[in-house]
N, CA, C and O of each residue as an XYZ file, in Angstrom:
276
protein
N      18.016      0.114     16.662
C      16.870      0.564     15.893
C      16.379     -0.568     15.007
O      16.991     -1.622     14.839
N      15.461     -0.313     14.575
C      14.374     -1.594     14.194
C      13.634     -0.866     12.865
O      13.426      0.337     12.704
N      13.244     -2.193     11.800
C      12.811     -0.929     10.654
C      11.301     -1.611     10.245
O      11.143     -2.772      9.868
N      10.340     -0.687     10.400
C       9.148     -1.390     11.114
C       8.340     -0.648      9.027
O       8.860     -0.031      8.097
N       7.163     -1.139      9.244
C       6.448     -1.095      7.823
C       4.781     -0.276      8.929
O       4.053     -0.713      9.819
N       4.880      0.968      8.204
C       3.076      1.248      8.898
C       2.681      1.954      8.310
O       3.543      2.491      7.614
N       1.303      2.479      8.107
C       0.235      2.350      7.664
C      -0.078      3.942      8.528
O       0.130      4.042      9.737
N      -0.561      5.021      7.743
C      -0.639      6.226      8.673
C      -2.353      6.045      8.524
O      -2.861      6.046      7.403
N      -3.171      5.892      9.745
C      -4.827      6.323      9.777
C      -4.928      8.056      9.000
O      -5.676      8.105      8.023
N      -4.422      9.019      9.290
C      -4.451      9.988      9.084
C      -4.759      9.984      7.862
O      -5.916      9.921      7.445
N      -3.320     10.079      6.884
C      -3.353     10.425      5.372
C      -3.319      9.211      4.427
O      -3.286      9.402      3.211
N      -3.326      7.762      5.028
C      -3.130      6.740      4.665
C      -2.215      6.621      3.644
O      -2.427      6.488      2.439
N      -1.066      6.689      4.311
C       0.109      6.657      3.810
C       0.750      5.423      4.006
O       0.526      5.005      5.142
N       1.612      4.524      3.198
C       2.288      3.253      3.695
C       3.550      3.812      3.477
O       4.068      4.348      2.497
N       4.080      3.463      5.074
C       5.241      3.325      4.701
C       6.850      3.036      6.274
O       6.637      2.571      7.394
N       7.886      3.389      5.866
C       9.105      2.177      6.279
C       9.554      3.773      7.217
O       9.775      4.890      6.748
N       9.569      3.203      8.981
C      10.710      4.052      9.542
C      11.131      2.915     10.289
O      10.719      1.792     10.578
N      12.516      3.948     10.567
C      13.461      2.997     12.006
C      13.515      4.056     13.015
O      13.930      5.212     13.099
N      12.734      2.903     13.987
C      12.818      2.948     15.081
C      13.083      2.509     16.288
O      12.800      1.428     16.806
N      13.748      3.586     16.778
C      14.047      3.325     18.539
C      13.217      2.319     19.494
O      12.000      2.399     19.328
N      13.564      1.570     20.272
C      12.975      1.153     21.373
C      13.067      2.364     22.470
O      14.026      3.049     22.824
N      11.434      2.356     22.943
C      10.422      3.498     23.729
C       9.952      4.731     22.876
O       9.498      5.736     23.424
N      10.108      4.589     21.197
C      10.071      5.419     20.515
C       9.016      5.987     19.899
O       9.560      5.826     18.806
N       7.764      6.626     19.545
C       6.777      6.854     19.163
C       6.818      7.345     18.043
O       7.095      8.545     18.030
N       6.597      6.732     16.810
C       6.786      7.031     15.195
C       6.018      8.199     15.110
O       5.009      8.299     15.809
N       6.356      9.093     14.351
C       5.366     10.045     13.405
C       5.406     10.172     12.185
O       6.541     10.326     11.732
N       4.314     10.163     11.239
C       4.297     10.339      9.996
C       5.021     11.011      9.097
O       4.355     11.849      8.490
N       6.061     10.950      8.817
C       6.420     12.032      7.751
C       5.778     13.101      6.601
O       6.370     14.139      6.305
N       4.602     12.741      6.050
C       4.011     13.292      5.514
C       3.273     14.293      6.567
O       3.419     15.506      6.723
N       2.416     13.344      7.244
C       1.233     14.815      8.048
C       1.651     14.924      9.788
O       1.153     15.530     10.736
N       2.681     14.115      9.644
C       2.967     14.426     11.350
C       2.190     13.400     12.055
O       2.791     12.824     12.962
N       0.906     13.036     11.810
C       0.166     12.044     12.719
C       1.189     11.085     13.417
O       2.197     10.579     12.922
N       0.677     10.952     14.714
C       0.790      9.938     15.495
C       0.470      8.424     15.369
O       1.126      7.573     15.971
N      -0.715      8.098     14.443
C      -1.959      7.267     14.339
C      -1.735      6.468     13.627
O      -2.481      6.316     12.660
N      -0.361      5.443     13.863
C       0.428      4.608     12.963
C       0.036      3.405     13.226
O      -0.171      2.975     14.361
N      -0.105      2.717     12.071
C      -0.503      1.201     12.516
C       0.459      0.338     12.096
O       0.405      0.090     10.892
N       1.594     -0.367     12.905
C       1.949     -1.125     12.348
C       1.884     -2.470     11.596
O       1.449     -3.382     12.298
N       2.206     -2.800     10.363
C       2.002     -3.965      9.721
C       2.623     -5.133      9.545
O       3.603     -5.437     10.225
N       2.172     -5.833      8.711
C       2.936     -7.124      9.401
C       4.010     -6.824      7.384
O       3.593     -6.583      6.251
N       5.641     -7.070      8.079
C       6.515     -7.098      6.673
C       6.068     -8.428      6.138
O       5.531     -9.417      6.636
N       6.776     -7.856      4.112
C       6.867     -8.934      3.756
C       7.327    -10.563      4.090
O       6.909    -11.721      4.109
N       8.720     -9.562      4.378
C       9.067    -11.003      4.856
C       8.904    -12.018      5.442
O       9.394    -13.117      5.183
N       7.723    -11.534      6.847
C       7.187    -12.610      7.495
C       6.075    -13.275      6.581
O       5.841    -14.428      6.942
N       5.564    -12.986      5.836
C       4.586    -13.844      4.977
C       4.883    -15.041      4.217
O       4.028    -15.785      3.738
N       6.580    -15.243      4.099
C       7.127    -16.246      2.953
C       7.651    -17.827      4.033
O       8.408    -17.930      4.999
N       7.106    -18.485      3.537
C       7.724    -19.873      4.161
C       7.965    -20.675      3.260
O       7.393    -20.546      2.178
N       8.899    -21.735      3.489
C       9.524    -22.708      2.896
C      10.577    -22.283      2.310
O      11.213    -21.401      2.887
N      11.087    -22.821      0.916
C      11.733    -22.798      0.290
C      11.669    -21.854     -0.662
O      12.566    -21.578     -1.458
N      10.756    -21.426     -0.593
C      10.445    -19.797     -1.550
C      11.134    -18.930     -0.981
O      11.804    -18.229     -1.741
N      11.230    -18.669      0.396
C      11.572    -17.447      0.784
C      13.136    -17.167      0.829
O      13.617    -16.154      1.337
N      14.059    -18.445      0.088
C      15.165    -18.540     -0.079
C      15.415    -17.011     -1.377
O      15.868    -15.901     -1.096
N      15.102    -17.334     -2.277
C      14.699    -16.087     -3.259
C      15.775    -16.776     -4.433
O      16.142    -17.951     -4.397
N      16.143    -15.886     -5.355
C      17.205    -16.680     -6.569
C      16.708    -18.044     -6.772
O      15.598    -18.555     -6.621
N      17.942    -18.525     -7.189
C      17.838    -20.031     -7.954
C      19.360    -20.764     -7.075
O      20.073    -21.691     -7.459
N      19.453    -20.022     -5.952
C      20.466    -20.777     -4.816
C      19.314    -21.725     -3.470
O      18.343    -21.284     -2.856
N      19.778    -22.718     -3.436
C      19.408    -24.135     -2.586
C      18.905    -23.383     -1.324
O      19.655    -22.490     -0.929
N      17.901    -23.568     -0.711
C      17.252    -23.218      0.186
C      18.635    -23.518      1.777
O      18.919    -22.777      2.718
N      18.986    -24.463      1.517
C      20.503    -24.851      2.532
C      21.670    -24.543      2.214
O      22.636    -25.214      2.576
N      21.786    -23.247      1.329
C      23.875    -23.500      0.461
C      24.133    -22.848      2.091
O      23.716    -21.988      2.869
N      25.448    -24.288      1.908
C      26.126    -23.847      2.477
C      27.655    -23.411      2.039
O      28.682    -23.497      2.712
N      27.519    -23.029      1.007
C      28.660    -22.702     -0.244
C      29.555    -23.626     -0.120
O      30.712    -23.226      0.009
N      29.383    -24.671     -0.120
C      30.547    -25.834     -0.624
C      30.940    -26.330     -2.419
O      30.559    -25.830     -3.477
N      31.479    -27.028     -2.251
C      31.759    -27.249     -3.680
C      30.528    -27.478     -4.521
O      29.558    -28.211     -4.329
N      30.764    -26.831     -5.295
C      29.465    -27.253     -6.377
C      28.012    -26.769     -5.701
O      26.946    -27.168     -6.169
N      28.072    -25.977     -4.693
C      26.462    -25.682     -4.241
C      25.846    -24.954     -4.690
O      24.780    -25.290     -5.205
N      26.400    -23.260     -4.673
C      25.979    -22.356     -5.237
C      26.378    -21.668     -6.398
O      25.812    -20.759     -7.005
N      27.910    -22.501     -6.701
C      28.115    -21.637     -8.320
C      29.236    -20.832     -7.533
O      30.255    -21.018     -8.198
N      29.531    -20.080     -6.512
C      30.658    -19.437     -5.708
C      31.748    -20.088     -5.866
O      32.581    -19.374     -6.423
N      32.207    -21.330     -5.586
C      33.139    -21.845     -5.359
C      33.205    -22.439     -6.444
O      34.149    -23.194     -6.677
């Protein structure tokens, strides 16, 4: 299962299901079919931002990298 972000045409509702592969989402609120999926946050972040915190875009938790060890 897969956890997808959509958008209901119906009641315009946003929002998060998981789903099956061959699976056809329905709205939780109104039942609609008429889901649009969107594109997640996460794909929007590149570089070194999308690391998040104040840990090195590369830790590879060695000495002194991230404060762990």
């Amino acid at each position: 299962m897969r956890l997808y972000q959509y958008k209901c045409a119906q009641c315009d509702k946003e929002i998060e299901l998981l789903v099956r592969d061959g699976e056809i989402p329905t709205c939780p609120s109104c039942g609609s079919k008429d889901l649009e999926r969107q594109v997640g946050r996460f794909a929007a972040l590149s570089g070194s931002s999308a690391s998040g915190g104040d840990m090195p875009p590369s830790c590879g938790c060695g000495p002194g990298c991230c404060g762990m060890n």
